[in-house]
BAGU-531955 format. One record per residue: x, y, z of N, C-alpha, C in turn. Coordinates in pm, whole numbers, padded with zeros to 5 digits, always signed. Example, Ala and Ser with C-alpha at 12.3 -4.5 7.8 and 13.67 -1.06 7.14 Angstrom:
BEGIN
+01319-00569+00780+01230-00450+00780+01320-00330+00780;+01285-00225+00708+01367-00106+00714+01290+00003+00787;
REM end
This chain:
BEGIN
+00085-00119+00000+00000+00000+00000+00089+00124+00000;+00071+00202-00100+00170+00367-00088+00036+00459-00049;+00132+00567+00004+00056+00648+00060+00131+00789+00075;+00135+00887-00025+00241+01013-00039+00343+00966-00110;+00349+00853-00162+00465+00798-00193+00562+00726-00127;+00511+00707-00031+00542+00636+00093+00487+00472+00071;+00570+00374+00108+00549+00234+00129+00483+00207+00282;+00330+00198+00255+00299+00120+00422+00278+00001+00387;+00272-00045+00469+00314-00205+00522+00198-00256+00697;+00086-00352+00602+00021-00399+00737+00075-00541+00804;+00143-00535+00879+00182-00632+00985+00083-00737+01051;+00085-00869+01030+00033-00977+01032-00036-00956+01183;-00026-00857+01275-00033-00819+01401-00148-00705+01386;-00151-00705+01219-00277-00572+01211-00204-00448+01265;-00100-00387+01215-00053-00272+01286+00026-00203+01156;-00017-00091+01123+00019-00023+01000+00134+00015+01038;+00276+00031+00921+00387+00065+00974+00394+00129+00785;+00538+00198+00855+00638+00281+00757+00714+00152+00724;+00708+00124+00563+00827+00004+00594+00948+00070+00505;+01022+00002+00552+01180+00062+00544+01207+00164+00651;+01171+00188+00742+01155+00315+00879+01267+00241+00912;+01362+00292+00994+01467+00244+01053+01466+00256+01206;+01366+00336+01235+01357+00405+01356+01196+00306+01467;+01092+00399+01458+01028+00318+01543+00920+00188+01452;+00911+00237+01402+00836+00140+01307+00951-00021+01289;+01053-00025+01236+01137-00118+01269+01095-00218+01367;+01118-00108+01543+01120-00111+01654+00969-00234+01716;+00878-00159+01588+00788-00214+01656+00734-00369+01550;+00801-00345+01428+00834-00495+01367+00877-00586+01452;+00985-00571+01523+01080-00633+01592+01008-00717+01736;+00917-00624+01774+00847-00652+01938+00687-00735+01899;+00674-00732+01734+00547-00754+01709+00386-00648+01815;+00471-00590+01802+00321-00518+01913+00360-00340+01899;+00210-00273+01886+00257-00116+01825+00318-00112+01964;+00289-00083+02078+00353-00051+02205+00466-00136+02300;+00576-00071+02142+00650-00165+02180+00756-00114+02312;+00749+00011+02313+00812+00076+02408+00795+00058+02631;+00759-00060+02646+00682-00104+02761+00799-00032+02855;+00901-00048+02857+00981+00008+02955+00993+00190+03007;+00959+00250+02891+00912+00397+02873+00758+00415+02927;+00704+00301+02897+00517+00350+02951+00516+00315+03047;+00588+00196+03072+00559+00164+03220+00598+00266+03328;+00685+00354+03266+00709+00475+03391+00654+00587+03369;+00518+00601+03266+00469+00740+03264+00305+00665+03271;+00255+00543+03268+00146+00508+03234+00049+00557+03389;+00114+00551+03497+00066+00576+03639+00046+00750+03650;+00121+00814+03590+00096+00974+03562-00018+01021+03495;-00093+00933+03412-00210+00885+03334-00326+00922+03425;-00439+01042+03432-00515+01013+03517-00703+00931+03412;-00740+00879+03489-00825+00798+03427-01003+00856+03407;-00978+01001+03453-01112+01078+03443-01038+01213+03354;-00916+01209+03278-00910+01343+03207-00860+01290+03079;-00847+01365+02955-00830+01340+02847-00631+01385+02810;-00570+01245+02701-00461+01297+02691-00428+01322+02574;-00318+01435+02538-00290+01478+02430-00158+01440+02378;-00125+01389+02241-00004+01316+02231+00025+01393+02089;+00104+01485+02125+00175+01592+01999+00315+01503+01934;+00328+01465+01823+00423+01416+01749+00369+01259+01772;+00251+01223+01717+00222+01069+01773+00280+01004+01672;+00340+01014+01533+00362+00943+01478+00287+00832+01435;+00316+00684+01416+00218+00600+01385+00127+00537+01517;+00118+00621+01617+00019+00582+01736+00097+00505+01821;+00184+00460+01869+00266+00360+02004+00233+00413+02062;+00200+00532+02112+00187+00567+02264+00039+00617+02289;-00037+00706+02177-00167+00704+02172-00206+00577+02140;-00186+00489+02096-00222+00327+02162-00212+00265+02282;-00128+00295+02336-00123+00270+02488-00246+00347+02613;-00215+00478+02555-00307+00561+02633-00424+00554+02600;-00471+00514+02514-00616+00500+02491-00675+00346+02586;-00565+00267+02653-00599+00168+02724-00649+00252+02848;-00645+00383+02943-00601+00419+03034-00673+00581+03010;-00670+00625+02944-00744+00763+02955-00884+00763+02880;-00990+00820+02885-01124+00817+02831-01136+00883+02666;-01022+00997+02646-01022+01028+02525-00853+01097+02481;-00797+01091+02396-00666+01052+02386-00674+01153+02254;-00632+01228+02208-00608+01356+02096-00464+01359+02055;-00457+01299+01915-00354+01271+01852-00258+01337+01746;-00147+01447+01768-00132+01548+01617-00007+01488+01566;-00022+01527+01421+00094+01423+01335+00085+01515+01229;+00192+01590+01199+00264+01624+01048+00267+01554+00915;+00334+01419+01012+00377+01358+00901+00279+01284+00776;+00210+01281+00692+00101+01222+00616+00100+01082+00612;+00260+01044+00613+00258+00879+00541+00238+00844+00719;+00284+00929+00868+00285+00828+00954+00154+00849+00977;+00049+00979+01024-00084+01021+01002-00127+00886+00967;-00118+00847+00825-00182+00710+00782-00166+00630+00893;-00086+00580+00892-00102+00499+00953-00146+00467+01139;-00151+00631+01167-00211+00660+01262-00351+00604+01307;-00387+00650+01195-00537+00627+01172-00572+00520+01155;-00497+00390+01125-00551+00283+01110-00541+00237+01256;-00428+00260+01280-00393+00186+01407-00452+00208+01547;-00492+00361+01508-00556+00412+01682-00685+00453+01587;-00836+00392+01587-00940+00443+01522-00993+00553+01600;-01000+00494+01817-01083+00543+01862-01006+00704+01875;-00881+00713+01872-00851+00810+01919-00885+00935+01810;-00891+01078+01890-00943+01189+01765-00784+01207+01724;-00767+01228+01588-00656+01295+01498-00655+01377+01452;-00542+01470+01443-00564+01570+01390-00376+01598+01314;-00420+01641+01170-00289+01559+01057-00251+01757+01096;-00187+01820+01175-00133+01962+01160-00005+01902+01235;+00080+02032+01269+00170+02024+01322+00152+02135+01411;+00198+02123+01535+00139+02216+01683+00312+02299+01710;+00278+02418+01697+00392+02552+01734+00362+02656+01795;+00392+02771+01776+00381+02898+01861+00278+03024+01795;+00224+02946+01646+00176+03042+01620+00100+02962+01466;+00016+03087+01425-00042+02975+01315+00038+03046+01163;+00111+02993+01098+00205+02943+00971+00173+02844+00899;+00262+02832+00809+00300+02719+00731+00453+02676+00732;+00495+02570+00729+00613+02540+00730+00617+02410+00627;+00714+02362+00637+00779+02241+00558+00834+02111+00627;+00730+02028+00637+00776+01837+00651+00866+01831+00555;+01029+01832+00641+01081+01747+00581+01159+01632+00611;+01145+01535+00476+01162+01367+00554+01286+01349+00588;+01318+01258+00645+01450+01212+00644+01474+01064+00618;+01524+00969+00586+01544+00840+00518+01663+00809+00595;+01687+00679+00640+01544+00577+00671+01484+00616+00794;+01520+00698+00877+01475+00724+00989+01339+00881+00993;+01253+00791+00980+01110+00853+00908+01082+00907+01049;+01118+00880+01169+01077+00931+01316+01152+01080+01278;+01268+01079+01265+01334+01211+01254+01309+01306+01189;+01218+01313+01096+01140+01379+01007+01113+01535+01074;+01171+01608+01033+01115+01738+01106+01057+01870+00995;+01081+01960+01083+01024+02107+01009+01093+02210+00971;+01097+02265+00859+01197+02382+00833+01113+02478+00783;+01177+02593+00757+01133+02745+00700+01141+02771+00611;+01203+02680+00556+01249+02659+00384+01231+02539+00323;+01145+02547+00199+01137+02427+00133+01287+02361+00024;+01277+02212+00040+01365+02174+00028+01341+02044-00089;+01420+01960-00172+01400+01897-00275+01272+01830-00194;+01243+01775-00133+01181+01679-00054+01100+01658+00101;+01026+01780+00061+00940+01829+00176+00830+01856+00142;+00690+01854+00201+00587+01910+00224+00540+01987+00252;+00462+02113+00236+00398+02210+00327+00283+02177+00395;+00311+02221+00523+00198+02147+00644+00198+02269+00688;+00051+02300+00756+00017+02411+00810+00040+02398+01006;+00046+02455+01041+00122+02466+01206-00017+02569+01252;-00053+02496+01400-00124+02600+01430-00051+02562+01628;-00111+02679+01720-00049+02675+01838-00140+02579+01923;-00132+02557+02006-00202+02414+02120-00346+02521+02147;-00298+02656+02174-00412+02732+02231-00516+02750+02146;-00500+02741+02018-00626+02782+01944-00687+02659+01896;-00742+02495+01955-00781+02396+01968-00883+02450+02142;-01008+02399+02077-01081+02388+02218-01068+02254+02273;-01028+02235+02364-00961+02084+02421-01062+02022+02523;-01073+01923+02576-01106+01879+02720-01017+01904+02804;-01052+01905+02941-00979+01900+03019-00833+01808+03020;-00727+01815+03020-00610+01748+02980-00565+01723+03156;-00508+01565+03119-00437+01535+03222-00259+01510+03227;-00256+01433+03089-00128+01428+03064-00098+01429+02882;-00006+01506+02851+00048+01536+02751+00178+01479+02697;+00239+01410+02594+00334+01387+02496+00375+01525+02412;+00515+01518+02424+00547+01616+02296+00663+01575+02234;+00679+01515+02138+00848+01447+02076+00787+01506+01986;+00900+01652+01938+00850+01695+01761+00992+01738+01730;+01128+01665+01759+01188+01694+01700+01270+01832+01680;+01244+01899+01819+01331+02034+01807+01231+02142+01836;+01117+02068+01792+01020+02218+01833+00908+02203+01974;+00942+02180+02048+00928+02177+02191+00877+02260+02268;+00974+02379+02229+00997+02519+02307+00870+02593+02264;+00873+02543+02115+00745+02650+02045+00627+02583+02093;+00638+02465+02070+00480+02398+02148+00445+02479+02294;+00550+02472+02361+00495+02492+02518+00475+02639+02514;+00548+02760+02458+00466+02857+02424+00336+02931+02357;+00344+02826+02210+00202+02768+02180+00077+02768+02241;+00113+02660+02344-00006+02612+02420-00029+02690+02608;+00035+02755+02631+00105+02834+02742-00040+02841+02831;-00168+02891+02740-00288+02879+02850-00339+02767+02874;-00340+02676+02767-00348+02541+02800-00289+02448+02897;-00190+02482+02916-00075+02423+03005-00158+02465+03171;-00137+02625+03163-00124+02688+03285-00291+02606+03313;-00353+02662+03241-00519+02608+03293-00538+02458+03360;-00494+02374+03286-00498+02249+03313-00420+02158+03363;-00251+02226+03379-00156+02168+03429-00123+02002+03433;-00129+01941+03357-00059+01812+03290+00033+01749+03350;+00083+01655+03396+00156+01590+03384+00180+01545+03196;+00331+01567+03179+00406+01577+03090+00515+01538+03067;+00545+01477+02950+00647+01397+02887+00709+01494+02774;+00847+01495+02732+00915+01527+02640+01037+01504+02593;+01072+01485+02512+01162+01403+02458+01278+01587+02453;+01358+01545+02502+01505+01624+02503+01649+01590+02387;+01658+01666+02274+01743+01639+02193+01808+01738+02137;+01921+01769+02211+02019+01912+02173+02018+01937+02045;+02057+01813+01943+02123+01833+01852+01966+01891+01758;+01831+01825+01750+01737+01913+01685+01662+02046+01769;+01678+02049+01921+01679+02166+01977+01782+02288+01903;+01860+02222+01882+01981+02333+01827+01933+02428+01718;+01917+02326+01581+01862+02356+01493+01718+02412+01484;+01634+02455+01589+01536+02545+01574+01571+02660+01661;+01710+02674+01721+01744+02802+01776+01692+02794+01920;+01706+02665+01975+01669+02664+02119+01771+02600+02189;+01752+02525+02306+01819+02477+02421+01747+02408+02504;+01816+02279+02535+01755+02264+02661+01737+02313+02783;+01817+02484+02801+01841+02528+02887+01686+02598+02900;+01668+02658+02765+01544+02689+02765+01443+02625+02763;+01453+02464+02677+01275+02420+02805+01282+02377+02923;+01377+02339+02942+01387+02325+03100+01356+02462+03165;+01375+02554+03144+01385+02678+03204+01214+02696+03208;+01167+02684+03096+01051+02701+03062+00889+02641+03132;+00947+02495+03143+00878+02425+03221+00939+02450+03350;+01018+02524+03398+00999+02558+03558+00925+02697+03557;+00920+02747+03490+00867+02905+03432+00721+02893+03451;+00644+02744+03387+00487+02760+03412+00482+02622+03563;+00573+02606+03618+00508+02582+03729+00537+02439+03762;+00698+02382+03701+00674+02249+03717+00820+02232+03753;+00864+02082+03829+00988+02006+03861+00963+01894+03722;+01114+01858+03740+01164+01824+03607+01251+01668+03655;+01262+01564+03611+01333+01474+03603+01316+01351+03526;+01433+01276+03442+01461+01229+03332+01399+01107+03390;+01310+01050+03238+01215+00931+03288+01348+00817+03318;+01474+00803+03272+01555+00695+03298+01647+00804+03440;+01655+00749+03525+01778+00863+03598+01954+00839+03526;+01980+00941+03523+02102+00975+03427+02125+00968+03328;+01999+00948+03261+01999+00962+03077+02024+01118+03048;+01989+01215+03154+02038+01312+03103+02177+01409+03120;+02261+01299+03098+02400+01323+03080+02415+01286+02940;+02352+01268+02892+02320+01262+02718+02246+01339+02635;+02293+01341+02519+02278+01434+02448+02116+01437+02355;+01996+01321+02414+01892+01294+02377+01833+01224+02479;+01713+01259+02591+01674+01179+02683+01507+01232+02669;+01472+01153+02779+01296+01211+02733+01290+01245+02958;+01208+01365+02938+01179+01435+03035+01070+01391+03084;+01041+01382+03217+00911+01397+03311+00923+01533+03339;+00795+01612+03312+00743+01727+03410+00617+01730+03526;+00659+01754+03632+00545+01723+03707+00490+01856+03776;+00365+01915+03763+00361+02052+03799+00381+01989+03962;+00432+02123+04046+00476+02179+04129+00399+02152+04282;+00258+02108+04192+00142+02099+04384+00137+01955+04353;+00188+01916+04272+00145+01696+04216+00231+01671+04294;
REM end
């Protein structure tokens, strides 16, 4: 099945993948199961509250809005990417989707891919042999449910999400996950100094879902607001 020009691939497990992905799709060939990441959920799945709705920004082909839809009542899914989108949608029906990309403001920018590692896929300001234009809008201008816990892995743009969504955040205060990666933080002109800074800024303590992964140069963050 193509899709953008993209090769998907349904897995005898019923689970739509990127094939040739090198990255999570592979990952989850390999485990036979979309959630294949059990060692990562198992330490954010209890942060999960079971009367509020969660939001999973950069879901990619659904692993983790698959998981959470075991555990939260309604689960809100955003994806850039078209070919992973697809397969979003097959894989998580119940969850709502929504194919934009979430920033600081409402634009247009450029999906662009990267080969074979289709997770790494990010956004630029400039179109390039092999990119898309996807429209970007901010977290705040979505009327949401009440949110309990939030995902954000987009690849560098982090900083802009959490400014983005800044009343959203403050209103509803989340428990929150984020994936920390200098090297595509870099390239959108940020720091980890600054979301870290940032998420203590609206009200939260901070520590790495593995302890001492963040002596590395890519780790994924717990935020826990401040009265949790």
């Amino acid at each position: 099945m193509k899709f953008n020009g993209t090769q998907l691939e349904i897995l005898p497990e019923n689970i739509a993948i990127i094939r040739g992905d090198s990255g999570p799709c592979s990952w989850i060939y390999q485990a036979k199961r979309l959630d294949y990441d059990q060692g990562m959920l198992s330490r954010i799945i209890r942060h999960i509250p079971s009367d509020k709705a969660v939001v999973d920004i950069g879901a990619f082909v659904g692993s983790h809005s698959f998981a959470y839809l075991k555990y939260a009542p309604c689960v809100i899914s955003f994806e850039p990417n078209p070919s992973a989108f697809a397969c979003l949608s097959y894989n998580c029906p119940k969850a709502i989707k929504i194919n934009v990309a979430i920033g600081d403001k409402f634009t247009e920018r450029y999906w662009t891919r990267i080969y074979p590692n289709c997770g790494a896929s990010y956004l630029a300001d400039e179109p390039s042999p092999d990119c898309l234009s996807v429209q970007v809008r901010p977290l705040d201008s979505f009327t949401l449910p009440q949110i309990g816990y939030m995902k954000i892995d987009a690849e560098g743009e982090e900083v802009k999400i959490l400014r983005g969504g800044r009343e959203t955040i403050l209103k509803n205060k989340p428990f929150m996950c984020l994936e920390v990666n200098d090297a595509a933080l870099n390239r959108t002109g940020t720091s980890r100094q600054e979301l870290l800074g940032l998420l203590h800024e609206y009200g939260y303590h901070t520590e790495p879902i593995y302890p001492g992964s963040d002596a590395g140069d890519q780790w994924d963050v717990l935020a826990i607001p401040s009265n949790k």
